[in-house]
PDB file of N, CA, C and O in Angstrom:
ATOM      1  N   UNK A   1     -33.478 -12.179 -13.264  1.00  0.00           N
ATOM      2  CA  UNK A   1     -32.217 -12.857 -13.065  1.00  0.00           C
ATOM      3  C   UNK A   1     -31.199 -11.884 -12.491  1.00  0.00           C
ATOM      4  O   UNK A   1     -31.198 -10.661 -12.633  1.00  0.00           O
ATOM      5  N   UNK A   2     -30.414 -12.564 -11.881  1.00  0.00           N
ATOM      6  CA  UNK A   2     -29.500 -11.593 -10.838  1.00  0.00           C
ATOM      7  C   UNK A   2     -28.204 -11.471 -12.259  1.00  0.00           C
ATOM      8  O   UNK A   2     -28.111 -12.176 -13.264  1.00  0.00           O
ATOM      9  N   UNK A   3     -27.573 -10.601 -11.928  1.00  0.00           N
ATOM     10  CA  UNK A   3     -26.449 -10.026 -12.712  1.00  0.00           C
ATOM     11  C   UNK A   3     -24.537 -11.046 -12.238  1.00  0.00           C
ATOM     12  O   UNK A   3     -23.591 -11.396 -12.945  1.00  0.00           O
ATOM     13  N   UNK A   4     -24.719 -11.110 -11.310  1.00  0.00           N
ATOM     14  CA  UNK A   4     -24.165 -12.421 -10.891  1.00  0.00           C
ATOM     15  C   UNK A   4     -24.426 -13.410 -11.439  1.00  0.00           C
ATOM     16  O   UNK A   4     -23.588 -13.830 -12.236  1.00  0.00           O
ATOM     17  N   UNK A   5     -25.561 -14.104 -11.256  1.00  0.00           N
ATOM     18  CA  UNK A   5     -26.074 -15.365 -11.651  1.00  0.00           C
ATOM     19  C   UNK A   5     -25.453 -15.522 -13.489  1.00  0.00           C
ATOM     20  O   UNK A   5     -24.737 -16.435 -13.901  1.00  0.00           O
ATOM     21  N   UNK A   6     -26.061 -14.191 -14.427  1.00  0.00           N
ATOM     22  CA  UNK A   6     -25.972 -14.502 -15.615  1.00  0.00           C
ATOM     23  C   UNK A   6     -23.662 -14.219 -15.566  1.00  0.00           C
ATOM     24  O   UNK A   6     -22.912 -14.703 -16.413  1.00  0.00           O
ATOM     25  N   UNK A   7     -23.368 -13.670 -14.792  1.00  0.00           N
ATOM     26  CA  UNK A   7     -21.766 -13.780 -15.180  1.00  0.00           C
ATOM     27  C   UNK A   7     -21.452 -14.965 -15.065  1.00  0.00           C
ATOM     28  O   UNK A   7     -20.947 -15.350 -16.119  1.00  0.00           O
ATOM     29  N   UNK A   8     -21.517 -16.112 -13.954  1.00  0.00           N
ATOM     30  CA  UNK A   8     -21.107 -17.018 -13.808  1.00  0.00           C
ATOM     31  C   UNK A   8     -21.493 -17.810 -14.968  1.00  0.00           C
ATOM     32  O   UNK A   8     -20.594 -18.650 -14.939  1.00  0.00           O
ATOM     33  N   UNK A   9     -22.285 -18.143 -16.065  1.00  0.00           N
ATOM     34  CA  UNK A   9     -22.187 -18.602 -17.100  1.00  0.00           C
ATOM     35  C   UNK A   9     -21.721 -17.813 -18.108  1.00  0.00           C
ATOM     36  O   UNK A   9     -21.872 -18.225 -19.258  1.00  0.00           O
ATOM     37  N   UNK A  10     -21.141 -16.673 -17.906  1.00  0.00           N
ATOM     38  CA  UNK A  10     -20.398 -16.177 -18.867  1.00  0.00           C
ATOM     39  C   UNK A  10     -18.765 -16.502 -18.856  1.00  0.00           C
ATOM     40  O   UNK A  10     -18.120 -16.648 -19.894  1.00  0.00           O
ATOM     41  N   UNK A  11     -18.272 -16.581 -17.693  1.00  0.00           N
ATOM     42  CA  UNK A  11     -17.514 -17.411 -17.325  1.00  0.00           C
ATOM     43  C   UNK A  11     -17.389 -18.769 -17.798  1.00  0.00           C
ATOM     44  O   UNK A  11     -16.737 -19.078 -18.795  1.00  0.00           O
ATOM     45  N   UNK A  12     -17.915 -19.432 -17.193  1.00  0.00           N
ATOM     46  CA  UNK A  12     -18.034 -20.981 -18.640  1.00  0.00           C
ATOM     47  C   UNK A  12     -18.422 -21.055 -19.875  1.00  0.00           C
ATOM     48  O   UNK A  12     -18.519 -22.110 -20.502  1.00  0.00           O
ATOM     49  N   UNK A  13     -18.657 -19.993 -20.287  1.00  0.00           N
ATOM     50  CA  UNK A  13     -18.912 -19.578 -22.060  1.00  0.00           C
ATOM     51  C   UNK A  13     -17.295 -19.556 -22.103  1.00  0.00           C
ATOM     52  O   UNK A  13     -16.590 -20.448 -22.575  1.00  0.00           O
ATOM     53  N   UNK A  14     -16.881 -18.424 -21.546  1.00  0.00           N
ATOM     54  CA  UNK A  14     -15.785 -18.166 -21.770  1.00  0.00           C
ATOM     55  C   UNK A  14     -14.043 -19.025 -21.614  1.00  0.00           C
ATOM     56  O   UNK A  14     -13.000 -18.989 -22.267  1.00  0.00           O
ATOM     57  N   UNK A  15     -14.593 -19.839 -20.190  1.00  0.00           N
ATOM     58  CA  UNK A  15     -13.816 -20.856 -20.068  1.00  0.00           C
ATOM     59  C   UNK A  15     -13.629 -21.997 -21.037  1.00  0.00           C
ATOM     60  O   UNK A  15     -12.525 -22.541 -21.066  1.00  0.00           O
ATOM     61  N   UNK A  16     -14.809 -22.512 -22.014  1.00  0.00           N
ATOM     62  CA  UNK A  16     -14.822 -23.322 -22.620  1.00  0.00           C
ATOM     63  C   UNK A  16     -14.242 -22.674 -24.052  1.00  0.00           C
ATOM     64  O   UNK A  16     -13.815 -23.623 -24.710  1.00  0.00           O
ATOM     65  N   UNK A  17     -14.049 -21.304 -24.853  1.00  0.00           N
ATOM     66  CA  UNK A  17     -13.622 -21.029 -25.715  1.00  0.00           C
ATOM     67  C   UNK A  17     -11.836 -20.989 -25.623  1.00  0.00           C
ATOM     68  O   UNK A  17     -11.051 -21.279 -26.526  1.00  0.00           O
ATOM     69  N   UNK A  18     -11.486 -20.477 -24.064  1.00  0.00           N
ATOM     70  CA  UNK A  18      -9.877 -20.641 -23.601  1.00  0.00           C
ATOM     71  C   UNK A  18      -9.660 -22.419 -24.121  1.00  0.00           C
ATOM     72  O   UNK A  18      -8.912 -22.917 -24.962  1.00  0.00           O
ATOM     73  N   UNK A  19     -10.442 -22.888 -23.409  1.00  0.00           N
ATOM     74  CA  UNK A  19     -10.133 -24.689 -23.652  1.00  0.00           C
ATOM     75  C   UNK A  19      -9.791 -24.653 -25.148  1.00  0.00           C
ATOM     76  O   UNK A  19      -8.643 -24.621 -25.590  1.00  0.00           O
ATOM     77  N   UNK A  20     -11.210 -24.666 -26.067  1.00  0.00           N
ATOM     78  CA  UNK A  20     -10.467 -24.775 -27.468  1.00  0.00           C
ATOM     79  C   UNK A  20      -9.468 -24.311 -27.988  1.00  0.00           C
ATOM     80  O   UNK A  20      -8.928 -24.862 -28.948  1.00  0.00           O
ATOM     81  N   UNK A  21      -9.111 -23.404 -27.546  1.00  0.00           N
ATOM     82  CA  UNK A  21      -7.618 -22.187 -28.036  1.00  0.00           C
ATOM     83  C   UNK A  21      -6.642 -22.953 -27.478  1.00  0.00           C
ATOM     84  O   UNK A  21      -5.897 -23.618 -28.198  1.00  0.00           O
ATOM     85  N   UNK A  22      -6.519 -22.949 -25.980  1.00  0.00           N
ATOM     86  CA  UNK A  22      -5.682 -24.374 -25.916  1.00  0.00           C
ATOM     87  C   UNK A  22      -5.405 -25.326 -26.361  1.00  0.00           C
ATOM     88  O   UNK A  22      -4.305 -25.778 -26.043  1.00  0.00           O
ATOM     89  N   UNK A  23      -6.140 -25.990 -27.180  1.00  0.00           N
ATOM     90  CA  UNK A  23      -6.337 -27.408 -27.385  1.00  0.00           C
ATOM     91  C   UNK A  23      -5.540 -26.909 -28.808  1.00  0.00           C
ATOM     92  O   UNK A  23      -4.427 -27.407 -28.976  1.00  0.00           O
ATOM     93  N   UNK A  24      -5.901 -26.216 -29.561  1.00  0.00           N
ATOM     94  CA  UNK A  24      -5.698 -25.643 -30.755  1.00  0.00           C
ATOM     95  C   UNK A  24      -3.840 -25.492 -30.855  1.00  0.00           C
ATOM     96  O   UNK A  24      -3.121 -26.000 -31.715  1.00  0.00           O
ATOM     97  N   UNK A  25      -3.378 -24.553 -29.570  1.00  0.00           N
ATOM     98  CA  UNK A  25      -2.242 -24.333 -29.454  1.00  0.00           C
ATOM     99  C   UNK A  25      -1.246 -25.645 -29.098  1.00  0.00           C
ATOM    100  O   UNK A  25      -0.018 -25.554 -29.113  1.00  0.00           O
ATOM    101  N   UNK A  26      -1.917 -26.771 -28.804  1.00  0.00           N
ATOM    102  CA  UNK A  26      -1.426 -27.414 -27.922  1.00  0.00           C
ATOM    103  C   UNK A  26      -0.986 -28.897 -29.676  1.00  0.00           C
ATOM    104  O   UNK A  26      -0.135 -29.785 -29.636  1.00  0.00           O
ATOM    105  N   UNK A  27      -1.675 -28.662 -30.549  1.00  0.00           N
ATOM    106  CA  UNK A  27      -1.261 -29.330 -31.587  1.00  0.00           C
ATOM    107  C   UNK A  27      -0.277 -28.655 -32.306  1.00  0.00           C
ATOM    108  O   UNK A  27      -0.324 -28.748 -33.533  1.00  0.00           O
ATOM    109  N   UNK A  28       0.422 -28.130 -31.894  1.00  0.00           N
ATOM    110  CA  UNK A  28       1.634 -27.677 -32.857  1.00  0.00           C
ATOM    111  C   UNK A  28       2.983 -28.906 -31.994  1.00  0.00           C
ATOM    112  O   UNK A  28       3.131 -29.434 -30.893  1.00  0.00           O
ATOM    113  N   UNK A  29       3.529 -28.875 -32.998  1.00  0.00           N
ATOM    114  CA  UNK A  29       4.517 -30.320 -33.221  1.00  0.00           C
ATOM    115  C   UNK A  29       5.480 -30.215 -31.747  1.00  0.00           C
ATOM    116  O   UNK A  29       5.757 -31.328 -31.300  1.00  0.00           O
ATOM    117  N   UNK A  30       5.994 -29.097 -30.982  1.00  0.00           N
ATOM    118  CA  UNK A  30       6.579 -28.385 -30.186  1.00  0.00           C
ATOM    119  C   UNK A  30       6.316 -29.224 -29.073  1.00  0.00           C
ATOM    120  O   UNK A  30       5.143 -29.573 -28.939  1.00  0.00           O
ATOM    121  N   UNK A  31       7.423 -29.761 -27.968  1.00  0.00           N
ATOM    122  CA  UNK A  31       6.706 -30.477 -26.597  1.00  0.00           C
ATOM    123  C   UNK A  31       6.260 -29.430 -25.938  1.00  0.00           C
ATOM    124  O   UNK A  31       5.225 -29.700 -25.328  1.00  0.00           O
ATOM    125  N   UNK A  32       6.651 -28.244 -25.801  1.00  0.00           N
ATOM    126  CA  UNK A  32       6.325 -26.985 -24.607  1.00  0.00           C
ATOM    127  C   UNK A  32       5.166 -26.229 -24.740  1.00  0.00           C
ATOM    128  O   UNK A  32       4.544 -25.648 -23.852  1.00  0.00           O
ATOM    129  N   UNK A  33       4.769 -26.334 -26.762  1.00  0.00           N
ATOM    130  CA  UNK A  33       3.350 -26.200 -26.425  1.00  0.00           C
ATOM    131  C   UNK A  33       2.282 -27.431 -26.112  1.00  0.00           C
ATOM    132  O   UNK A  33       1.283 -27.328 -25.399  1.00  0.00           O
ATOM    133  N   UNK A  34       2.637 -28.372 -26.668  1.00  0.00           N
ATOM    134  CA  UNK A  34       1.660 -29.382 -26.040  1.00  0.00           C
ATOM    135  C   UNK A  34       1.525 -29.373 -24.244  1.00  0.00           C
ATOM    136  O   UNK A  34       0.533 -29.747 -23.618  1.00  0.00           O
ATOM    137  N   UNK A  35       2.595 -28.929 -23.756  1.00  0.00           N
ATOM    138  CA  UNK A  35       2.497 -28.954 -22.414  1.00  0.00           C
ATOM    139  C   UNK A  35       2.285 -27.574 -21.829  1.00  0.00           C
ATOM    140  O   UNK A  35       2.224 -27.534 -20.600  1.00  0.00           O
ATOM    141  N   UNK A  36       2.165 -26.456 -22.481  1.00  0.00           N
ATOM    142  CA  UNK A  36       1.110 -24.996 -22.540  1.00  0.00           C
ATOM    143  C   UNK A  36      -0.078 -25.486 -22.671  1.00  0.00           C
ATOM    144  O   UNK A  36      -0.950 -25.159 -21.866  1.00  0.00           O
ATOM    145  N   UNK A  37      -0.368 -26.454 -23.813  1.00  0.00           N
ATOM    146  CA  UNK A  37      -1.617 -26.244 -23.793  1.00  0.00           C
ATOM    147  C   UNK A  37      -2.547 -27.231 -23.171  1.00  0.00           C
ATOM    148  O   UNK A  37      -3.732 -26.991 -23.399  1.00  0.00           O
ATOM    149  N   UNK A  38      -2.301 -28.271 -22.450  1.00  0.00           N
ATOM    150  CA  UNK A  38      -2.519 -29.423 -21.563  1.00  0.00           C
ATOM    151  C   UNK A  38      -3.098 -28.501 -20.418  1.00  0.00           C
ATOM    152  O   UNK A  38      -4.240 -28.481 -19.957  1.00  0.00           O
ATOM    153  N   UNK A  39      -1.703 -27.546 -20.004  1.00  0.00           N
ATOM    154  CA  UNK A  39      -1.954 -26.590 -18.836  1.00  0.00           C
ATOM    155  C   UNK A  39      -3.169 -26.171 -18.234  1.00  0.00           C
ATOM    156  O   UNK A  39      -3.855 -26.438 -17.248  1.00  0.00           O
ATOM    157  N   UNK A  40      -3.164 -25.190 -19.500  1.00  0.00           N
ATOM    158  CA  UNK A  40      -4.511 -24.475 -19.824  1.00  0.00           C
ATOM    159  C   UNK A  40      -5.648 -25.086 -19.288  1.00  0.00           C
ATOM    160  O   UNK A  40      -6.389 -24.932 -18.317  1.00  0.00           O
ATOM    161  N   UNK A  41      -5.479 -26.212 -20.744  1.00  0.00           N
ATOM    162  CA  UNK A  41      -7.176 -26.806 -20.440  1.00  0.00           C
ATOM    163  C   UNK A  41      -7.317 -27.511 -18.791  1.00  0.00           C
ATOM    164  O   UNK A  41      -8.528 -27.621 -18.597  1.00  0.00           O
ATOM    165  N   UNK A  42      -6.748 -27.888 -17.875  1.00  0.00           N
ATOM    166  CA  UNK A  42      -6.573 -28.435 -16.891  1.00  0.00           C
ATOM    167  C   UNK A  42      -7.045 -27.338 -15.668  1.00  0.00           C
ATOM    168  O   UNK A  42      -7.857 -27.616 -14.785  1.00  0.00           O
ATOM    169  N   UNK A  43      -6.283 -25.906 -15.838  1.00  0.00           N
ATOM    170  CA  UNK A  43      -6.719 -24.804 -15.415  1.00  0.00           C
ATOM    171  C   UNK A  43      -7.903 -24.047 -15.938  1.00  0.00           C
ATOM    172  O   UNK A  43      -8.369 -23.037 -15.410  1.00  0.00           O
ATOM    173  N   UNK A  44      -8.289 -24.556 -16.889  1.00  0.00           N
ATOM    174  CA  UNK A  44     -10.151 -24.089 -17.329  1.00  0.00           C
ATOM    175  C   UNK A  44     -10.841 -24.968 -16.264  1.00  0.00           C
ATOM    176  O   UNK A  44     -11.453 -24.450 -15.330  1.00  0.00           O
ATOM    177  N   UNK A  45     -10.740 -26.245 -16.409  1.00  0.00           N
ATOM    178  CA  UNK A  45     -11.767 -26.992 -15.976  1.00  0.00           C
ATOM    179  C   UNK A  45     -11.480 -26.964 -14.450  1.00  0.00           C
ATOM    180  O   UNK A  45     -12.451 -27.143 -13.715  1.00  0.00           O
ATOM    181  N   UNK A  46     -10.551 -26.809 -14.021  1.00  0.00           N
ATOM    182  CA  UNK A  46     -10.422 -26.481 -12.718  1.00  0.00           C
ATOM    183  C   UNK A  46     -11.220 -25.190 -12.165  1.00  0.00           C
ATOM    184  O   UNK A  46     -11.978 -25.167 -11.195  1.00  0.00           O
ATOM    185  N   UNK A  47     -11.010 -24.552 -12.675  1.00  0.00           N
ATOM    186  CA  UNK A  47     -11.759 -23.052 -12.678  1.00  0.00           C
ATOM    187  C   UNK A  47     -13.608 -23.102 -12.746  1.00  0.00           C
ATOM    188  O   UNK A  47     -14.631 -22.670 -12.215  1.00  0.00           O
ATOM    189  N   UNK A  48     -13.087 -23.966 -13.810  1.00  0.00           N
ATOM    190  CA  UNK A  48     -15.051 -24.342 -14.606  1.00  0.00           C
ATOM    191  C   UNK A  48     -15.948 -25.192 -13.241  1.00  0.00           C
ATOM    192  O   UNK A  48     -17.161 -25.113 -13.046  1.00  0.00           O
ATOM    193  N   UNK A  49     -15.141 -25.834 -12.580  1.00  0.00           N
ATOM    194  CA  UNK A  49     -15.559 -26.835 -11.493  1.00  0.00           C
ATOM    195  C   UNK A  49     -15.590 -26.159  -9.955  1.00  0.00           C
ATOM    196  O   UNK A  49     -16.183 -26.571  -8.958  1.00  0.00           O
ATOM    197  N   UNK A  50     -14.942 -25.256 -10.077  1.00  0.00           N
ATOM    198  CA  UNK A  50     -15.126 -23.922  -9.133  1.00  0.00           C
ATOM    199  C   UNK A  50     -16.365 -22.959  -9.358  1.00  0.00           C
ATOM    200  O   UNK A  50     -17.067 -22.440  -8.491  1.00  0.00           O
ATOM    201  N   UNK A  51     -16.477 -22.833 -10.950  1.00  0.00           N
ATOM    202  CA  UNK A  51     -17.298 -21.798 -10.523  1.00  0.00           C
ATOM    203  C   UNK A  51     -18.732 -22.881 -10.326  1.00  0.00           C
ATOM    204  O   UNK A  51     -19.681 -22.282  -9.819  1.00  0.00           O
ATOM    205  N   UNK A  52     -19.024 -24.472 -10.678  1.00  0.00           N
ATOM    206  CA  UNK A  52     -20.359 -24.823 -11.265  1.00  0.00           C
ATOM    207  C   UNK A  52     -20.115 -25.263  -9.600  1.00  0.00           C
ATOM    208  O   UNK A  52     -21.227 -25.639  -9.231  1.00  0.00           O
ATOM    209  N   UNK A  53     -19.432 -25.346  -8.777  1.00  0.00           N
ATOM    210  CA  UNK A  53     -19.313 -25.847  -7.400  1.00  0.00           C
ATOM    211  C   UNK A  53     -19.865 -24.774  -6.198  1.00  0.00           C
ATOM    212  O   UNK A  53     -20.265 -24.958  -5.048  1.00  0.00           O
ATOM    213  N   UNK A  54     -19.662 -23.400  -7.152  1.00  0.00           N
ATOM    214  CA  UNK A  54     -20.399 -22.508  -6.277  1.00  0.00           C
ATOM    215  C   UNK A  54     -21.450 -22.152  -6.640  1.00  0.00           C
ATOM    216  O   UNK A  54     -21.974 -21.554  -5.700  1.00  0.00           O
ATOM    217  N   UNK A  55     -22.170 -22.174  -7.599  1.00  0.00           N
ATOM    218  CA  UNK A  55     -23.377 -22.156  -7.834  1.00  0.00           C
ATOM    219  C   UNK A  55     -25.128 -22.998  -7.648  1.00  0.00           C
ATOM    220  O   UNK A  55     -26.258 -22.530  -7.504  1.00  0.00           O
ATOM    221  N   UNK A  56     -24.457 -24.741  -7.768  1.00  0.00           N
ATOM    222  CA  UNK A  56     -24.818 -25.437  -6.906  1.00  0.00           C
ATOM    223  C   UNK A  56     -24.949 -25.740  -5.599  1.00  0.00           C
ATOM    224  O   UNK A  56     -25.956 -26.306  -5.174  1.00  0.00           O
ATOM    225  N   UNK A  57     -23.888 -25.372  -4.799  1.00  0.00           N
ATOM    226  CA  UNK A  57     -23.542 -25.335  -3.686  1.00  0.00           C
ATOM    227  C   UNK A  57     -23.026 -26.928  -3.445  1.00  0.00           C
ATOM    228  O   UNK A  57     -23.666 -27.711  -2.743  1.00  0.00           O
ATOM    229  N   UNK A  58     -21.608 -27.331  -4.227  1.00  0.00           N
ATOM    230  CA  UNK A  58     -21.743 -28.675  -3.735  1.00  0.00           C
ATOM    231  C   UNK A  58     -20.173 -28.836  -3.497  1.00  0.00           C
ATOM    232  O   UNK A  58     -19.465 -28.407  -4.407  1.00  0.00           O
ATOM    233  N   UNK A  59     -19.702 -29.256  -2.672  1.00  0.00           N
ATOM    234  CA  UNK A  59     -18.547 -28.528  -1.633  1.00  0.00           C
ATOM    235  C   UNK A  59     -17.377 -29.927  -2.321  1.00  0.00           C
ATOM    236  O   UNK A  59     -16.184 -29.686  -2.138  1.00  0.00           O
ATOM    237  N   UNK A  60     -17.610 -30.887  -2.840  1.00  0.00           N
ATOM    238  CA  UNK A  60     -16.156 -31.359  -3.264  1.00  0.00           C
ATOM    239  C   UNK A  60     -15.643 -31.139  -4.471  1.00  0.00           C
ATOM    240  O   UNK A  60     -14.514 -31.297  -4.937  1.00  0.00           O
ATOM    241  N   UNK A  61     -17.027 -30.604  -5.067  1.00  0.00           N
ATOM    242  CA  UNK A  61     -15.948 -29.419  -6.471  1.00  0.00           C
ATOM    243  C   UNK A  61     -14.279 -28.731  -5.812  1.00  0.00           C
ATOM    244  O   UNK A  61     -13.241 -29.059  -6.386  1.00  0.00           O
ATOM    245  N   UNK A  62     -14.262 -28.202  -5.126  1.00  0.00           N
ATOM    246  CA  UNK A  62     -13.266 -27.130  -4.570  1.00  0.00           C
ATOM    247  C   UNK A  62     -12.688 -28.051  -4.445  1.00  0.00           C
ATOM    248  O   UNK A  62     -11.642 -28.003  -5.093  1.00  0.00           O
ATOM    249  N   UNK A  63     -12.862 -29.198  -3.758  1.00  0.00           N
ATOM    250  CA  UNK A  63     -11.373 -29.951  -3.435  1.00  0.00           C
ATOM    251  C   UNK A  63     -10.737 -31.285  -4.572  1.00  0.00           C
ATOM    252  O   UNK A  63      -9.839 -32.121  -4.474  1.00  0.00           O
ATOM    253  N   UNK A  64     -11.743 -30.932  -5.629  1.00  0.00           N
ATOM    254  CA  UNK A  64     -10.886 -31.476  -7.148  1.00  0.00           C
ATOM    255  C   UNK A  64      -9.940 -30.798  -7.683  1.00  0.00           C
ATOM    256  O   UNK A  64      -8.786 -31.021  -8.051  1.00  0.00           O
ATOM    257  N   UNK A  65     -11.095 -29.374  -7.641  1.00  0.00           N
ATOM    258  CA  UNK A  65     -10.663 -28.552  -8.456  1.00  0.00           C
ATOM    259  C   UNK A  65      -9.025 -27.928  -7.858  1.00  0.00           C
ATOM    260  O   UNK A  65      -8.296 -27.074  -8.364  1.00  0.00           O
ATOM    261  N   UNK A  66      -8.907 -28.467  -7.034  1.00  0.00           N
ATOM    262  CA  UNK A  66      -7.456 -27.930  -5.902  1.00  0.00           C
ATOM    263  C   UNK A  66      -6.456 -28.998  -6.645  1.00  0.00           C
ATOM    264  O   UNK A  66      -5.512 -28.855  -7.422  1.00  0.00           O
ATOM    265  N   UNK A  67      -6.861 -29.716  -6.269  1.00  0.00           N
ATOM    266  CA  UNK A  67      -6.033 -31.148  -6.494  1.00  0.00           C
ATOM    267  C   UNK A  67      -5.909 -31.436  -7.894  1.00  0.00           C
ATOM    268  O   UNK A  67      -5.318 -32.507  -8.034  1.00  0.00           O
ATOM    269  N   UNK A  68      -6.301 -30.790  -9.237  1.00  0.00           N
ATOM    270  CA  UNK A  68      -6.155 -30.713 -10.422  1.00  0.00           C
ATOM    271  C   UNK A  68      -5.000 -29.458 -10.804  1.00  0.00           C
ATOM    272  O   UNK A  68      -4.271 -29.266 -11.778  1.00  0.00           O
ATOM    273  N   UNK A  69      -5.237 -28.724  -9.513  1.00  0.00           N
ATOM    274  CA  UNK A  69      -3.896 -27.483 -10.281  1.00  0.00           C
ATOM    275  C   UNK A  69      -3.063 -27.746  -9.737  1.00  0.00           C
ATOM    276  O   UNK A  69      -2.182 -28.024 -10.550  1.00  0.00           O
ATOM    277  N   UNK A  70      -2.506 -27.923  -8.162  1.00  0.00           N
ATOM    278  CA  UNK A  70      -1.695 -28.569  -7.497  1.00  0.00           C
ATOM    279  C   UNK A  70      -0.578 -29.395  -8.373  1.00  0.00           C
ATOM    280  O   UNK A  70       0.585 -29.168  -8.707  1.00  0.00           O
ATOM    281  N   UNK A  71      -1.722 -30.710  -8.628  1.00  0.00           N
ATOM    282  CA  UNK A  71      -1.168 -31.849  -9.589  1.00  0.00           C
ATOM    283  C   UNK A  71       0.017 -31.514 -10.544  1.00  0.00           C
ATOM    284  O   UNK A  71       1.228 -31.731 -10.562  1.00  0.00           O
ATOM    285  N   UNK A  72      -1.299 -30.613 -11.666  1.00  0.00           N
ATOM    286  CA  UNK A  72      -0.771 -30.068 -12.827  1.00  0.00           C
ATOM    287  C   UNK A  72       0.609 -29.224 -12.686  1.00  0.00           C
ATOM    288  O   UNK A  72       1.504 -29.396 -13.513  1.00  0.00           O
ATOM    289  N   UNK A  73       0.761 -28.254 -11.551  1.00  0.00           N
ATOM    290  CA  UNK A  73       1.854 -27.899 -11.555  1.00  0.00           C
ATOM    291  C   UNK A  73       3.024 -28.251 -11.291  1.00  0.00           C
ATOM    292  O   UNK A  73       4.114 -27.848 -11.699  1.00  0.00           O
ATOM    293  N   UNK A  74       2.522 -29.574 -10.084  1.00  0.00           N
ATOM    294  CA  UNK A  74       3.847 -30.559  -9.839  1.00  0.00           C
ATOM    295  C   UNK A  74       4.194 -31.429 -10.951  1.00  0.00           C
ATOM    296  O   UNK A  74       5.375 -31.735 -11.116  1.00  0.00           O
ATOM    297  N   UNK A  75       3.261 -31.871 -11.751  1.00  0.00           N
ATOM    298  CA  UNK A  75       3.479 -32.174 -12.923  1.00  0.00           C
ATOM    299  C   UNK A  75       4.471 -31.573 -14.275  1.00  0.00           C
ATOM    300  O   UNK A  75       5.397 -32.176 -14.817  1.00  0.00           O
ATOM    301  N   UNK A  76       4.119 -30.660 -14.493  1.00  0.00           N
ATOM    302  CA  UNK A  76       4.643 -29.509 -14.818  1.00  0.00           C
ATOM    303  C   UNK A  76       6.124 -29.180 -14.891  1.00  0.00           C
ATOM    304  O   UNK A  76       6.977 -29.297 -15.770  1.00  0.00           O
ATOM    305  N   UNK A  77       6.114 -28.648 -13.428  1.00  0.00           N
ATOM    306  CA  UNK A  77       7.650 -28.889 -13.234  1.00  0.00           C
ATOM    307  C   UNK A  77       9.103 -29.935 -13.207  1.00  0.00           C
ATOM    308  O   UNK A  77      10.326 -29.819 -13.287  1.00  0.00           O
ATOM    309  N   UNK A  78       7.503 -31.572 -12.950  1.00  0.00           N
ATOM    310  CA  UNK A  78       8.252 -32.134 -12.917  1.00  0.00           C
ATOM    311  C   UNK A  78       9.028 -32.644 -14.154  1.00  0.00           C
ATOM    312  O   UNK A  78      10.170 -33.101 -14.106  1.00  0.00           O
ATOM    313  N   UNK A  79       8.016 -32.466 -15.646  1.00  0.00           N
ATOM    314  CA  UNK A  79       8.544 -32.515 -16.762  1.00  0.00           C
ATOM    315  C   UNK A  79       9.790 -31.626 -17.522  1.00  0.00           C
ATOM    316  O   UNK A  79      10.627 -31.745 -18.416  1.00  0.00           O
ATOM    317  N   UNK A  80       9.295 -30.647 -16.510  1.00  0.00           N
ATOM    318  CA  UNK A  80      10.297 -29.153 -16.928  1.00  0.00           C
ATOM    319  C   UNK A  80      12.040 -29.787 -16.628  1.00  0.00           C
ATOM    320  O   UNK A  80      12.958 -29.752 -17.447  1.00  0.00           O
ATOM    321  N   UNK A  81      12.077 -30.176 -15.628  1.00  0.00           N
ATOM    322  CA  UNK A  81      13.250 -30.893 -15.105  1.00  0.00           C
ATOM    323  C   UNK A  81      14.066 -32.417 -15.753  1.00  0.00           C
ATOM    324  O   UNK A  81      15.221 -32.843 -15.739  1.00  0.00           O
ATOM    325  N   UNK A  82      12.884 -32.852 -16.237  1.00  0.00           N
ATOM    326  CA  UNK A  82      13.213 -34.127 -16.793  1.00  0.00           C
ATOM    327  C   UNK A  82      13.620 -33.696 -18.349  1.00  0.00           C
ATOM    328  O   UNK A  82      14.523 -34.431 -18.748  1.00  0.00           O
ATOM    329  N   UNK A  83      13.259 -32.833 -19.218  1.00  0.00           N
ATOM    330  CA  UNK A  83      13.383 -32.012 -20.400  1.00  0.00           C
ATOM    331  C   UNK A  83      14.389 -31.620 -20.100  1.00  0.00           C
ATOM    332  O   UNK A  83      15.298 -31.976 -20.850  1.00  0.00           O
ATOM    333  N   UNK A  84      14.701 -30.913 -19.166  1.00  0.00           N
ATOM    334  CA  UNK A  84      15.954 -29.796 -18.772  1.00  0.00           C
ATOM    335  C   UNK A  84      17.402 -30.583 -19.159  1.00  0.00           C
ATOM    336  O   UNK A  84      18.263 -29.978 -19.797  1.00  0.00           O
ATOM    337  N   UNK A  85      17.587 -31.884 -18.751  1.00  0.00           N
ATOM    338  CA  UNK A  85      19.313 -32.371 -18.993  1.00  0.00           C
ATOM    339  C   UNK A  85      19.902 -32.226 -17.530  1.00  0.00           C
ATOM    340  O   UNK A  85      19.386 -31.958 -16.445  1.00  0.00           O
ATOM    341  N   UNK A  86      21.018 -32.473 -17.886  1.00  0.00           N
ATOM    342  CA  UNK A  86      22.060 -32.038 -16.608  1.00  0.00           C
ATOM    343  C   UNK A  86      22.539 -30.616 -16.405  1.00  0.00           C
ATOM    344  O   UNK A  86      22.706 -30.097 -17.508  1.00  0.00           O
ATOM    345  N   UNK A  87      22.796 -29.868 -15.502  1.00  0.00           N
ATOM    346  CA  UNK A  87      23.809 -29.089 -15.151  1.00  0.00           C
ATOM    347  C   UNK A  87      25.108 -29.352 -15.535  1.00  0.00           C
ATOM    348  O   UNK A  87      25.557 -30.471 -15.286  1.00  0.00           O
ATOM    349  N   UNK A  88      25.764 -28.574 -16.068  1.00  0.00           N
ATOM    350  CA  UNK A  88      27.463 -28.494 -15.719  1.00  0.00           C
ATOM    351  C   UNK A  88      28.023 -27.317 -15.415  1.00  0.00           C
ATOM    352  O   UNK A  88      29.227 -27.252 -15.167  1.00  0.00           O
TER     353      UNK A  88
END
């Protein structure tokens, strides 16, 4: 087995333990961690769908996995703003 080959599932070992820690962080009563930890898991599996997209070789992984962080961050901000109030 190539040394590559076995990282890239160390990587999704590892991606999937970030998810639970997220998920974990993301139940505390707080809106900013629920929306930390939404983040996260959104940016695992984005990541997770990158790496199982290059290993297969199957080319619309990349363009989920784009369109899931993209999203998430316009998302993101867009809550950040709506939380935020007015200026004065």
């Amino acid at each position: 087995m190539d040394i590559l080959f076995i990282s890239k599932y160390i990587v999704l070992i590892a991606l999937v333990i970030m998810m639970l820690a997220a998920l974990r962080a993301s139940a505390y009563k707080s809106t900013s961690m629920g929306l930390l930890g939404s983040s996260v898991v959104v940016t695992a599996f984005a990541v997770g769908l990158l790496v199982v997209g290059g290993q297969y070789n199957i080319q619309f992984y990349r363009d989920i996995s784009l369109a899931l962080i993209f999203f998430g961050f316009v998302g993101t901000i867009a809550f950040a703003v709506t939380l935020g109030g007015e200026d004065k």
